[in-house]
PDB file of N, CA, C and O in Angstrom:
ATOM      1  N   UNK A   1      17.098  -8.813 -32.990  1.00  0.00           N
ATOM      2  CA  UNK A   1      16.872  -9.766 -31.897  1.00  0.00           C
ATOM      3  C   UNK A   1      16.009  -9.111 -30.827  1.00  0.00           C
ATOM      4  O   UNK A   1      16.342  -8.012 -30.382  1.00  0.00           O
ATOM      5  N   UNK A   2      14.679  -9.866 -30.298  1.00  0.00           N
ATOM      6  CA  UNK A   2      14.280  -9.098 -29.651  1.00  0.00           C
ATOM      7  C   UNK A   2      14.254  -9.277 -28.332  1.00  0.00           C
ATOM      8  O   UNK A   2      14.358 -10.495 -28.184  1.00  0.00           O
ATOM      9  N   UNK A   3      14.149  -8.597 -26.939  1.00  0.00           N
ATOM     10  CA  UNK A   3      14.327  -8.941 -26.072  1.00  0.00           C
ATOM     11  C   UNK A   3      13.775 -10.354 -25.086  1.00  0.00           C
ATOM     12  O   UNK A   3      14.423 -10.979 -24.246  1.00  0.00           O
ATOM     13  N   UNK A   4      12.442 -10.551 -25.515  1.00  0.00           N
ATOM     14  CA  UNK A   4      12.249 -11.792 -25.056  1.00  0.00           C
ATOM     15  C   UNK A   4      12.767 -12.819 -25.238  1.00  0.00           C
ATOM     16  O   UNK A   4      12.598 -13.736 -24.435  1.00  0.00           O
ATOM     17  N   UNK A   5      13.818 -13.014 -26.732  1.00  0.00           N
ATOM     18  CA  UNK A   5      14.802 -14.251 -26.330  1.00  0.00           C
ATOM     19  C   UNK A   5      15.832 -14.205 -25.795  1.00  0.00           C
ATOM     20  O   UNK A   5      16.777 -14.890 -26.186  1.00  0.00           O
ATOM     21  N   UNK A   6      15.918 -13.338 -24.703  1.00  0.00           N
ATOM     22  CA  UNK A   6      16.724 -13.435 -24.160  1.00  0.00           C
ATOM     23  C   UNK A   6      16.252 -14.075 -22.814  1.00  0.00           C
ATOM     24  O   UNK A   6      17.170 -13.933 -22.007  1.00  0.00           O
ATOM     25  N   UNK A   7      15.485 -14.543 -22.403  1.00  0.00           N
ATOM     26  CA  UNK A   7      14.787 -15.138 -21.345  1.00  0.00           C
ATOM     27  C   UNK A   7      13.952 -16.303 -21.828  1.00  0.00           C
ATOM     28  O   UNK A   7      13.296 -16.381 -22.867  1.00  0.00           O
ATOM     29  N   UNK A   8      14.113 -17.202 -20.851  1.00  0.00           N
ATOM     30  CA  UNK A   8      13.153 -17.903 -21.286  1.00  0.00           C
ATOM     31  C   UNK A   8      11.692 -18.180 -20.395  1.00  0.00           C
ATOM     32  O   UNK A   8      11.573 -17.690 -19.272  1.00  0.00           O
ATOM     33  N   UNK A   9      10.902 -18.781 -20.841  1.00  0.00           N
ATOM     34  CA  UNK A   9       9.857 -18.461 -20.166  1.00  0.00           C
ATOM     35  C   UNK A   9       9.440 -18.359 -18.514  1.00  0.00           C
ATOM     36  O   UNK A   9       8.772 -17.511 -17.924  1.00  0.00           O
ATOM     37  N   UNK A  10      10.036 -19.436 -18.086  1.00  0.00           N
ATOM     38  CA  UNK A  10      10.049 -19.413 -16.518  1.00  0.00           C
ATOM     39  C   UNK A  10      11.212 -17.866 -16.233  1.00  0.00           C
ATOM     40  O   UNK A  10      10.517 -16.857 -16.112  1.00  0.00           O
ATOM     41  N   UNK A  11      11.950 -17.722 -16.178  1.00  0.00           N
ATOM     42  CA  UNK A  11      12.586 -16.376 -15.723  1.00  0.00           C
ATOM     43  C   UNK A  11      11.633 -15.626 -15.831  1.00  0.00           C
ATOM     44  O   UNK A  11      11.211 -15.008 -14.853  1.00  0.00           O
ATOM     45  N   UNK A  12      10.927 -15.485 -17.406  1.00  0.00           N
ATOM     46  CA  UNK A  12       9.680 -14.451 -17.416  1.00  0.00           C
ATOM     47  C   UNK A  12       8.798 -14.194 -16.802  1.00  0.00           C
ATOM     48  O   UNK A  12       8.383 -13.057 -16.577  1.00  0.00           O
ATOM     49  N   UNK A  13       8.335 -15.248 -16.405  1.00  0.00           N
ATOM     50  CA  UNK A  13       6.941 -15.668 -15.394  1.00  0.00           C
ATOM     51  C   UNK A  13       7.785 -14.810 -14.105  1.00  0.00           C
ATOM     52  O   UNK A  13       7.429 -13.666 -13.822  1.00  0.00           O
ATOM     53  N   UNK A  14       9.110 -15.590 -13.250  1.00  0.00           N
ATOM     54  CA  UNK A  14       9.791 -14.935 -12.197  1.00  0.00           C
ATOM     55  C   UNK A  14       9.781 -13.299 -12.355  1.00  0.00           C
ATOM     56  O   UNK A  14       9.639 -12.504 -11.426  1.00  0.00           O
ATOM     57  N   UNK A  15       9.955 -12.990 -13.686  1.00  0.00           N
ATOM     58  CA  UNK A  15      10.401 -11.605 -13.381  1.00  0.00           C
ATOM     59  C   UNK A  15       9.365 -10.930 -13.278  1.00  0.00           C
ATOM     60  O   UNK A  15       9.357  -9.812 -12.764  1.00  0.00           O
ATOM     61  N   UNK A  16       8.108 -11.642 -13.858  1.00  0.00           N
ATOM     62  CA  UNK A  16       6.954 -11.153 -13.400  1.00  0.00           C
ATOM     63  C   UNK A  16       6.427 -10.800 -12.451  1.00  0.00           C
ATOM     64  O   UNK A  16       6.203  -9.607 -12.246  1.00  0.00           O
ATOM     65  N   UNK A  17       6.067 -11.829 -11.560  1.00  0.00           N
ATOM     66  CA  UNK A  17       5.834 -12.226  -9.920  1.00  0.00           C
ATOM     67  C   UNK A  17       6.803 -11.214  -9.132  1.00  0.00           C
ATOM     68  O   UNK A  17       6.457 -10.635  -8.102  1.00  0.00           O
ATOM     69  N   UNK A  18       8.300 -11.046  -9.861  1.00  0.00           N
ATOM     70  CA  UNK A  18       8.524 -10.188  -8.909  1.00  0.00           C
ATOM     71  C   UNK A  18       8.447  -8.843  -8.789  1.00  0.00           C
ATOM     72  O   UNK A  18       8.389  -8.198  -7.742  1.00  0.00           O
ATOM     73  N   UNK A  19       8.449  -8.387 -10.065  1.00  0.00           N
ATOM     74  CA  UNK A  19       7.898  -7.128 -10.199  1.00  0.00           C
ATOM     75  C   UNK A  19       6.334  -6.683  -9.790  1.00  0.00           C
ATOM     76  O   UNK A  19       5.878  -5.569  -9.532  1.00  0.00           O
ATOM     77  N   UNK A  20       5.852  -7.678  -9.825  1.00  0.00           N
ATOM     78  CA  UNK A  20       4.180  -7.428  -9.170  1.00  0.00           C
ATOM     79  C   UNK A  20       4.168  -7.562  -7.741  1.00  0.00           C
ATOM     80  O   UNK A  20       3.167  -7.054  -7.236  1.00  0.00           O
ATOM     81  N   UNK A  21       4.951  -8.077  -6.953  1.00  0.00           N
ATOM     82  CA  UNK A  21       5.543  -7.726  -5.625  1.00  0.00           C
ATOM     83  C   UNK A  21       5.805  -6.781  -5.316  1.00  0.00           C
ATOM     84  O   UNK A  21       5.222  -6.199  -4.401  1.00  0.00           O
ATOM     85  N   UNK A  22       7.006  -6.184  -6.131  1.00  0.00           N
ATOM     86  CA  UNK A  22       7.624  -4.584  -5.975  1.00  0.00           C
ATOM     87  C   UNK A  22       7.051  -3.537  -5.843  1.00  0.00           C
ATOM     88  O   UNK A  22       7.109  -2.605  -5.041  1.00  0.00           O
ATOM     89  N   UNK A  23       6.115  -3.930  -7.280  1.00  0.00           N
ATOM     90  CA  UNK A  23       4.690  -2.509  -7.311  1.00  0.00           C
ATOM     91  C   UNK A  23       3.724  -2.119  -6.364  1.00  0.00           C
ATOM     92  O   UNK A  23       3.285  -0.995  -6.121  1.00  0.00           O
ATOM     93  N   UNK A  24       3.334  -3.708  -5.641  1.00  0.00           N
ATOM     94  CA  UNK A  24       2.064  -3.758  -4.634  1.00  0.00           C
ATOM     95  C   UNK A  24       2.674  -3.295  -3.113  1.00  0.00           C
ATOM     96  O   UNK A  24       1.935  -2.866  -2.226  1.00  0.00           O
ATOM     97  N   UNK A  25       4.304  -3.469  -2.944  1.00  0.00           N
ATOM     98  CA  UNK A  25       4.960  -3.068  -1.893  1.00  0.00           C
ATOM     99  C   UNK A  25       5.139  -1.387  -2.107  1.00  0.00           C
ATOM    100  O   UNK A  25       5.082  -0.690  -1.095  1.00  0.00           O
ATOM    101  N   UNK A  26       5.348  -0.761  -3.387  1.00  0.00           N
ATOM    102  CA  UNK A  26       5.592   0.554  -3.142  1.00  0.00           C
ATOM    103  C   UNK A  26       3.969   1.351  -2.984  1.00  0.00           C
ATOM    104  O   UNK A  26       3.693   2.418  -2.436  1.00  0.00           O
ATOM    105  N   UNK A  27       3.084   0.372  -3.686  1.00  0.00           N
ATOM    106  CA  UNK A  27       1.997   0.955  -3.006  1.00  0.00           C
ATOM    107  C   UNK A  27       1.660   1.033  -1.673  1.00  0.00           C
ATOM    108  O   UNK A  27       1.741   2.098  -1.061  1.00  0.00           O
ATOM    109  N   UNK A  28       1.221  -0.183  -1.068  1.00  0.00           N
ATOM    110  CA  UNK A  28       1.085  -0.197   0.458  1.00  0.00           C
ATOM    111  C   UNK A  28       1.946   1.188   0.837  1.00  0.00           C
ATOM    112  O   UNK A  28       1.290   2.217   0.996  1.00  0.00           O
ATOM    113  N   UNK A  29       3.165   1.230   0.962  1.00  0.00           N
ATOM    114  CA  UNK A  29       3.995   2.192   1.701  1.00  0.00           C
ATOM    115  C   UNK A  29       3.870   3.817   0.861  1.00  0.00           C
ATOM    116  O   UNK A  29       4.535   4.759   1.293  1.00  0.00           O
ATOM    117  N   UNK A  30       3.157   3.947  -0.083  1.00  0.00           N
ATOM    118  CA  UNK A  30       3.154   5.110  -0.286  1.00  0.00           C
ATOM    119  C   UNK A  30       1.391   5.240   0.411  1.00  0.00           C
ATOM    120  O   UNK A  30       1.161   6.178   1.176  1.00  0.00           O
ATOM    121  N   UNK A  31       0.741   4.666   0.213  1.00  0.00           N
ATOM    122  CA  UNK A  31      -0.484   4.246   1.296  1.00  0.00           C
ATOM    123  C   UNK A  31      -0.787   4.742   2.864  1.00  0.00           C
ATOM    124  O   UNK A  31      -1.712   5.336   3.418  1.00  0.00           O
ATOM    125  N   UNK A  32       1.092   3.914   3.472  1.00  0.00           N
ATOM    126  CA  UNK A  32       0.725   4.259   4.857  1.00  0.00           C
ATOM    127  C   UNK A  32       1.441   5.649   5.160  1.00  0.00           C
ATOM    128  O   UNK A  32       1.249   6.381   6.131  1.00  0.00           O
ATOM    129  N   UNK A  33       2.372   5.846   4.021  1.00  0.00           N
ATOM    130  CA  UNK A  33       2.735   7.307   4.505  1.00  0.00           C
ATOM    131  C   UNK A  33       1.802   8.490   4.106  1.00  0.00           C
ATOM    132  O   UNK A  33       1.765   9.587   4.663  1.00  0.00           O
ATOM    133  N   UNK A  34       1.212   8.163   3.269  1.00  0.00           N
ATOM    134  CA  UNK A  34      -0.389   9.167   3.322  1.00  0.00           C
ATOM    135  C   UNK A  34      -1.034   9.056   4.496  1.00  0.00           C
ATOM    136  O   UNK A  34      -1.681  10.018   4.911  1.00  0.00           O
ATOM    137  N   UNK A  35      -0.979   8.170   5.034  1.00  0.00           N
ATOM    138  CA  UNK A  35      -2.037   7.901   6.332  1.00  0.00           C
ATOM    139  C   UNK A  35      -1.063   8.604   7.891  1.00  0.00           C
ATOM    140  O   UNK A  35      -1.413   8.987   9.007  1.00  0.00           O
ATOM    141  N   UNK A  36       0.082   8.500   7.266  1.00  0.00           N
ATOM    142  CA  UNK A  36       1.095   9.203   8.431  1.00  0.00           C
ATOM    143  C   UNK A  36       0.869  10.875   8.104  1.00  0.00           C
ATOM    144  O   UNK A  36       0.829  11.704   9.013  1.00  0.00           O
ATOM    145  N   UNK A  37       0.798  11.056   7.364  1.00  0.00           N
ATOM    146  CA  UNK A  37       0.923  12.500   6.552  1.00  0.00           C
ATOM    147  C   UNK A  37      -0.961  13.184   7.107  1.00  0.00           C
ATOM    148  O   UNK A  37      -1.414  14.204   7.626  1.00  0.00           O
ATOM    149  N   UNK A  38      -1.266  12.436   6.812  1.00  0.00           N
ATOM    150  CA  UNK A  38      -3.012  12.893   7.420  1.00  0.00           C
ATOM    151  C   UNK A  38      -3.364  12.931   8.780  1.00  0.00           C
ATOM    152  O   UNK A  38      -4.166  13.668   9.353  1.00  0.00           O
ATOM    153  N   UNK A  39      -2.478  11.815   9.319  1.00  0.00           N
ATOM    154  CA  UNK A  39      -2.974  12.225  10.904  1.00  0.00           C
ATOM    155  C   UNK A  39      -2.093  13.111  11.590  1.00  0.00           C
ATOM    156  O   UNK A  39      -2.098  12.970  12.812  1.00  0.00           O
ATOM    157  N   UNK A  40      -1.201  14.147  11.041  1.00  0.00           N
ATOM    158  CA  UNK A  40      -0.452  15.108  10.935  1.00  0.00           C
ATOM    159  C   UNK A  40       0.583  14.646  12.351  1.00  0.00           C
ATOM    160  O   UNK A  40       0.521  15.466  13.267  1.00  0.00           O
ATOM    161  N   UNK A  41       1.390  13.583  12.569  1.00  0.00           N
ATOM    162  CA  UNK A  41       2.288  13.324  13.569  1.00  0.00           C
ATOM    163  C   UNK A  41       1.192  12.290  15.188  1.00  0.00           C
ATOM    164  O   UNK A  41       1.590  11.927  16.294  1.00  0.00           O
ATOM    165  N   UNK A  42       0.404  12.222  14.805  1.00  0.00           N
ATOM    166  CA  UNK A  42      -0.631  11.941  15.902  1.00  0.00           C
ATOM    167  C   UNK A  42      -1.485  10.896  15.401  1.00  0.00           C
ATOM    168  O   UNK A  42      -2.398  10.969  14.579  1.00  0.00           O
ATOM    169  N   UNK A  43      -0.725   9.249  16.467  1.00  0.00           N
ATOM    170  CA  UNK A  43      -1.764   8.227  15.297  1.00  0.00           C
ATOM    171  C   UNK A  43      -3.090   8.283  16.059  1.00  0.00           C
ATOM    172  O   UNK A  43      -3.939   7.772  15.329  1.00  0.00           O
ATOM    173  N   UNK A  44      -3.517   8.601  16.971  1.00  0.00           N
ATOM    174  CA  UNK A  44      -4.450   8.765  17.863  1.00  0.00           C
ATOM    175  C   UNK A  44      -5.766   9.486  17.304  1.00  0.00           C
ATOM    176  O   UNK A  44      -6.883   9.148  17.695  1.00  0.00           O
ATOM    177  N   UNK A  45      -5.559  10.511  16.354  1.00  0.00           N
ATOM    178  CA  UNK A  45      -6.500  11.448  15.834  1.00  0.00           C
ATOM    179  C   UNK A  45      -7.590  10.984  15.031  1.00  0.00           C
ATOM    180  O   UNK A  45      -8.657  11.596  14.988  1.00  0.00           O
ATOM    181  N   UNK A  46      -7.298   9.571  14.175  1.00  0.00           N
ATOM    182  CA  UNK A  46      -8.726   9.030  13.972  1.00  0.00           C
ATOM    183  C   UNK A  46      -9.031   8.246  14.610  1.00  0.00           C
ATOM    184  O   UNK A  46     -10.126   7.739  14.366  1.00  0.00           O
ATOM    185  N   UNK A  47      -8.426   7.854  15.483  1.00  0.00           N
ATOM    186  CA  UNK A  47      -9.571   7.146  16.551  1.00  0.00           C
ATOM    187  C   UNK A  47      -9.869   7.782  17.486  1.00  0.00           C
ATOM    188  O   UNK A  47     -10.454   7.175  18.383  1.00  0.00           O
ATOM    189  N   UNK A  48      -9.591   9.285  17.671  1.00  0.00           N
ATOM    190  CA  UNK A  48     -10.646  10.412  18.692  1.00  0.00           C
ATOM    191  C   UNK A  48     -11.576  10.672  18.158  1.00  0.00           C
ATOM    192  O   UNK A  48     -12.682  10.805  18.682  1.00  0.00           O
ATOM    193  N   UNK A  49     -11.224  10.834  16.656  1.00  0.00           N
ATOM    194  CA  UNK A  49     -12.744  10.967  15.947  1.00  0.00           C
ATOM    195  C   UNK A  49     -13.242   9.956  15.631  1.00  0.00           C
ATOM    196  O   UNK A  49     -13.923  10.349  14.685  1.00  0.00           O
ATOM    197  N   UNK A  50     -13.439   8.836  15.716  1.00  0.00           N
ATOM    198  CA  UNK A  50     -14.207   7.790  15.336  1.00  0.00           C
ATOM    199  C   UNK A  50     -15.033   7.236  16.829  1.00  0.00           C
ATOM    200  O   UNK A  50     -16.112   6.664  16.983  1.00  0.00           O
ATOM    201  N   UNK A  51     -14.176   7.613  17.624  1.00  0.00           N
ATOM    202  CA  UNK A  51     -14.698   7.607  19.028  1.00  0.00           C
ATOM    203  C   UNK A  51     -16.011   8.829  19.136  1.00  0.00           C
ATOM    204  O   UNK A  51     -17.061   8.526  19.703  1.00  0.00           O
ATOM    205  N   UNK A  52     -15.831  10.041  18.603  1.00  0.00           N
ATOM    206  CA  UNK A  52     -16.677  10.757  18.553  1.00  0.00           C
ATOM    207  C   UNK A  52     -18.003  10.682  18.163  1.00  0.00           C
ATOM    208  O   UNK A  52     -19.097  10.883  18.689  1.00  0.00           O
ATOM    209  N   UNK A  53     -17.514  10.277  16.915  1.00  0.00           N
ATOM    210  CA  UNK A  53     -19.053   9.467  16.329  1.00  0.00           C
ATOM    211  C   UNK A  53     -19.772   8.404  16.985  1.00  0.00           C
ATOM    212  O   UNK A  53     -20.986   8.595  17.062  1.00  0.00           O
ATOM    213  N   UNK A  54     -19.243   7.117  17.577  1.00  0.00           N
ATOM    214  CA  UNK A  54     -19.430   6.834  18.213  1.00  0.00           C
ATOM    215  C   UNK A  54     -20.303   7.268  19.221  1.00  0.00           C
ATOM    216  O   UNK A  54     -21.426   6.766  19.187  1.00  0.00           O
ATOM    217  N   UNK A  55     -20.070   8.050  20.082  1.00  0.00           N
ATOM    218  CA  UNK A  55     -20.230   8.498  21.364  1.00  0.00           C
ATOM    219  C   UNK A  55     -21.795   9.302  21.222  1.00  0.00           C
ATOM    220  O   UNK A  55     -22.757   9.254  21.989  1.00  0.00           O
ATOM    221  N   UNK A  56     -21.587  10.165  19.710  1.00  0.00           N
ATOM    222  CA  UNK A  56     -22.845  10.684  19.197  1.00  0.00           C
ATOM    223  C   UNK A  56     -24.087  10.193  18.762  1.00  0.00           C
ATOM    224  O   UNK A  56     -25.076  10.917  18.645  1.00  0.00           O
ATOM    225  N   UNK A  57     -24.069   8.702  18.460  1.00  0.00           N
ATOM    226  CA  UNK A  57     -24.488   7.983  17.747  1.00  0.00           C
ATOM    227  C   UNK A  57     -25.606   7.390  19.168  1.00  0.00           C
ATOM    228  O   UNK A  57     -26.826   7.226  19.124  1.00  0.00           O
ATOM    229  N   UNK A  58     -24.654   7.169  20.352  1.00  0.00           N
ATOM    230  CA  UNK A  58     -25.356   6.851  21.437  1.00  0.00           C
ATOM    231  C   UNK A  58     -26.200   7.389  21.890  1.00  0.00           C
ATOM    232  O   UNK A  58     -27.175   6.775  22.322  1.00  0.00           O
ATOM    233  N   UNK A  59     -26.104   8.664  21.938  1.00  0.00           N
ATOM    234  CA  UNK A  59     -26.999   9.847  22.520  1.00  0.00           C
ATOM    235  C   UNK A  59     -28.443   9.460  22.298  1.00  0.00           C
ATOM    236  O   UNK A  59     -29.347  10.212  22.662  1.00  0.00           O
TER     237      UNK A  59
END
């Protein structure tokens, strides 16, 4: 017996959708904690440097 009859198609589709939720949520958050992890405690640090460029760009 194989596992897909044990569901029927709409559950499948659901369990789909929700697992493609789950995945795209642990991405984002492994995402922003890279982005926490890079601006080493300081959310300010790319936008001093982006300000920098900026500022250079004017000159």
């Amino acid at each position: 017996m194989s596992v897909l009859n044990v569901f029927n198609n709409q559950e499948i589709t659901f369990l789909f959708f929700l697992a493609m939720i789950v995945i795209i949520w642990i991405v984002m958050v492994g995402a922003y904690i890279q982005l926490v992890r890079q601006d080493n405690g300081n959310p300010y640090k790319r936008l001093q440097v982006e300000d920098n460029k900026l500022c250079r760009t004017d000159l």
